[in-house]
C-alpha positions as CSV (number, residue, x, y, z in Angstrom):
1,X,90.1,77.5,17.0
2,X,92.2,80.6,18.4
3,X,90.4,82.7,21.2
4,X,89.6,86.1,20.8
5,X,91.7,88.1,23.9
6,X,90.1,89.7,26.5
7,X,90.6,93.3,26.6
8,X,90.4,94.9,30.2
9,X,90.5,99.0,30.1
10,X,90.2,99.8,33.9
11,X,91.4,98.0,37.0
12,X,87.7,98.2,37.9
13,X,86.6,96.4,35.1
14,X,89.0,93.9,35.9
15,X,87.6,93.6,39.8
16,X,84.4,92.9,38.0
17,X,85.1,90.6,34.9
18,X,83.1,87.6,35.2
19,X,82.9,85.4,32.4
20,X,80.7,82.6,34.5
21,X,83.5,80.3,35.1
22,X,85.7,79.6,38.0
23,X,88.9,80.2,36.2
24,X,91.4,82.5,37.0
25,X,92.7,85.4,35.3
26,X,95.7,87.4,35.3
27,X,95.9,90.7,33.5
28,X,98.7,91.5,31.7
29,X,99.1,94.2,29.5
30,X,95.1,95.0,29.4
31,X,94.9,91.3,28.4
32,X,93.4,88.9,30.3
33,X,95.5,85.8,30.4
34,X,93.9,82.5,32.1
35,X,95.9,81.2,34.8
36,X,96.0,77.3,34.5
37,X,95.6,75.4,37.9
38,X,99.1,74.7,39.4
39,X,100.3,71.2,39.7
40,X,100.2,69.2,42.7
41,X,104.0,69.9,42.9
42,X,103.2,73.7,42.5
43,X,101.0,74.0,45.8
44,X,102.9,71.6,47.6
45,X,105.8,74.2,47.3
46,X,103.5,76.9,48.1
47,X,101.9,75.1,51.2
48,X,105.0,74.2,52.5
49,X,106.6,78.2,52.2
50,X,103.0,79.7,53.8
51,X,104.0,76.8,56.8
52,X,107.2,77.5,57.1
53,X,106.9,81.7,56.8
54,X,104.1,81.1,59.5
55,X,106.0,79.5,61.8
56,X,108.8,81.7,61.5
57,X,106.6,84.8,61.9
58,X,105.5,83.1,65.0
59,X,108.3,82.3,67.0
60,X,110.2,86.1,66.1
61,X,107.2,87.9,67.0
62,X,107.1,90.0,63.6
63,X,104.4,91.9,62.7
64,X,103.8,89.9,59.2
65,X,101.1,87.6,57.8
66,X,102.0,85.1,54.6
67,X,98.9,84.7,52.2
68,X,98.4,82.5,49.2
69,X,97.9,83.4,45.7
70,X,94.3,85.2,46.6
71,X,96.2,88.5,47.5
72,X,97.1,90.5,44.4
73,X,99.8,93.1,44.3
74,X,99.6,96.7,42.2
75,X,102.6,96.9,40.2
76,X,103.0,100.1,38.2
77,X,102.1,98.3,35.4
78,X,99.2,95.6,36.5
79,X,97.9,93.9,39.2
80,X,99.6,90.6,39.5
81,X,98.7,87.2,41.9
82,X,102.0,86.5,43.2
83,X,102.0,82.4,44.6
84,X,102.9,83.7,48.2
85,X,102.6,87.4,49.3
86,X,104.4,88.0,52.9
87,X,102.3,91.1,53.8
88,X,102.6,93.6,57.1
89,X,99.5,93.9,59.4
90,X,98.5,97.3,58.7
91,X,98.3,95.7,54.8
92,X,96.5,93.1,56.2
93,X,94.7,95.6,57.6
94,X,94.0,97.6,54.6
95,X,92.4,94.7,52.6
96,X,90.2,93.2,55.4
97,X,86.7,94.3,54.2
98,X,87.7,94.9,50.5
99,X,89.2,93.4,47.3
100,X,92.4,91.5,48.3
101,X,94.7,94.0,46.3
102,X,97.7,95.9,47.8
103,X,98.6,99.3,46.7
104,X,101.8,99.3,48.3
105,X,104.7,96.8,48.2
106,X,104.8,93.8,50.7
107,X,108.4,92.8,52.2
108,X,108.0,89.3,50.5
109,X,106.8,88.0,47.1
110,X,107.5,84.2,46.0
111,X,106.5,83.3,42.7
112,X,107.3,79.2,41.9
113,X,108.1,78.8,38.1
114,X,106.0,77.0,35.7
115,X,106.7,75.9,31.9
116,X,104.0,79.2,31.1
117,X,105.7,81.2,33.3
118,X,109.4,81.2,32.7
119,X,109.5,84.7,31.0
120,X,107.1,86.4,33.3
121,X,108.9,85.1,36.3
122,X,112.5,86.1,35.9
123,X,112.2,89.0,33.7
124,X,108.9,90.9,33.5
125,X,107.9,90.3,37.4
126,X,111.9,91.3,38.3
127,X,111.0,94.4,36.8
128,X,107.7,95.3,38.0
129,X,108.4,94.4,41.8
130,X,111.5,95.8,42.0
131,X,110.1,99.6,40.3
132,X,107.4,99.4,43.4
133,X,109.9,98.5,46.1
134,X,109.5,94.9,47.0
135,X,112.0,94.1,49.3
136,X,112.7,90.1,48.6
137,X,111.3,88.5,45.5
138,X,111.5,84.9,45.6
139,X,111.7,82.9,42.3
140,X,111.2,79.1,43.2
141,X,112.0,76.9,40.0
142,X,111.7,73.4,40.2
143,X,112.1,73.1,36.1
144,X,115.8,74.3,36.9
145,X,115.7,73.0,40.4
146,X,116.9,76.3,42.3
147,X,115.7,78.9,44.3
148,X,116.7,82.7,43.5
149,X,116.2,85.1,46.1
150,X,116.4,88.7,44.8
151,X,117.3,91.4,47.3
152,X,116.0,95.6,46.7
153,X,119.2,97.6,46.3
154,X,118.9,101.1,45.3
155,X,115.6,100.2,43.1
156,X,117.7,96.7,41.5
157,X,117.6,93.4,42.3
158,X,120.6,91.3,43.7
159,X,120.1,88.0,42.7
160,X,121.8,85.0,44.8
161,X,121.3,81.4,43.5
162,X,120.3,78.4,45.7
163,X,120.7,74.8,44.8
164,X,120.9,71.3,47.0
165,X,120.8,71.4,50.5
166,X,122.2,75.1,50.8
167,X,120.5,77.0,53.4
168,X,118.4,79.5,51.5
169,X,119.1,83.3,53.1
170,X,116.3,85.6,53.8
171,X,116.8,89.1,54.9
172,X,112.9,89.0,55.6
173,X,113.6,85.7,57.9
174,X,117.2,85.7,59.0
175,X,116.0,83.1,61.2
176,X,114.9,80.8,58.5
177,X,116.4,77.6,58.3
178,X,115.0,76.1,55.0
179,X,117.6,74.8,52.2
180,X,116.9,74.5,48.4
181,X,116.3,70.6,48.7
182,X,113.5,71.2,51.6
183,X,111.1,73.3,49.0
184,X,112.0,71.8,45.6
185,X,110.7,68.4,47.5
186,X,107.7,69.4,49.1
């Protein structure tokens, strides 16, 4: 039996959609798409980035705050649910008595790849968070087992790969001392 898709016109109607479940949506191209629940591997990546991006926003004193995949980012195109969101305090700010949605770009977006995701991941999400201004988008992949970190210049990307036990760079986190091998095995 094929599903009839869910059309979505407005960003409000999207805010409101409640089809009486507790799955989650995604929209993509006036579409809702359901978002599967992630693996065990999944959030164990994502619990162990929040940690770790906590702790480093701790001990440098910066004016950040990591979320989990509850805060959704306005691209020009759609709202998306990135897996980690490393957002600035006035953003933090800016959502704290309203729908978790950001209308301007965080410093830090991680997405962590899954078989569904491939496509969105690398290509359309490149896109989209680069147009807004992103400054580091993260694409953790543990079907390829590397970490891409993709750096803003002049409104592209710069991708660098990360494999094994290299140290992966973050212009957000210069500090950071986490290597490929440390996330991919959380």
């Amino acid at each position: 039996m094929t599903k009839t898709p869910i059309k979505i016109a407005t960003l409000e109607d999207y805010l409101n959609f409640d089809d009486g479940t507790d799955k989650r949506y995604q929209l993509e191209d006036g579409v809702l798409v359901e978002m599967p629940p992630g693996t065990g591997k999944h959030e164990a990546i994502i619990t162990l980035l929040l940690v770790s991006f906590f702790l480093e926003i701790q001990k440098s004193g910066l004016p950040l705050q990591p979320r989990p995949n509850g805060t959704e980012v306005l691209t020009n195109k759609q709202p998306r649910r990135p897996d980690v969101c490393v957002i600035t305090n006035d953003q933090a700010q800016s959502i704290e008595s309203t729908s978790a949605i950001l209308k301007t770009a965080p410093p830090l977006i991680v997405e962590v790849v899954s078989p569904e995701s491939v496509d969105r991941d690398y290509n359309q999400k490149t896109s989209e968070y680069a147009a807004i201004g992103v400054i580091e988008y993260w694409i953790v992949d543990p079907l390829e087992n590397k970490v891409t970190v993709c750096l803003l210049d002049q409104g592209s990307y710069k991708q660098t790969v990360f494999t094994g036990n290299q140290l992966i760079i973050s212009q957000i986190f210069p500090q950071l001392t986490l290597n490929t091998q440390q996330v991919l095995s959380a």
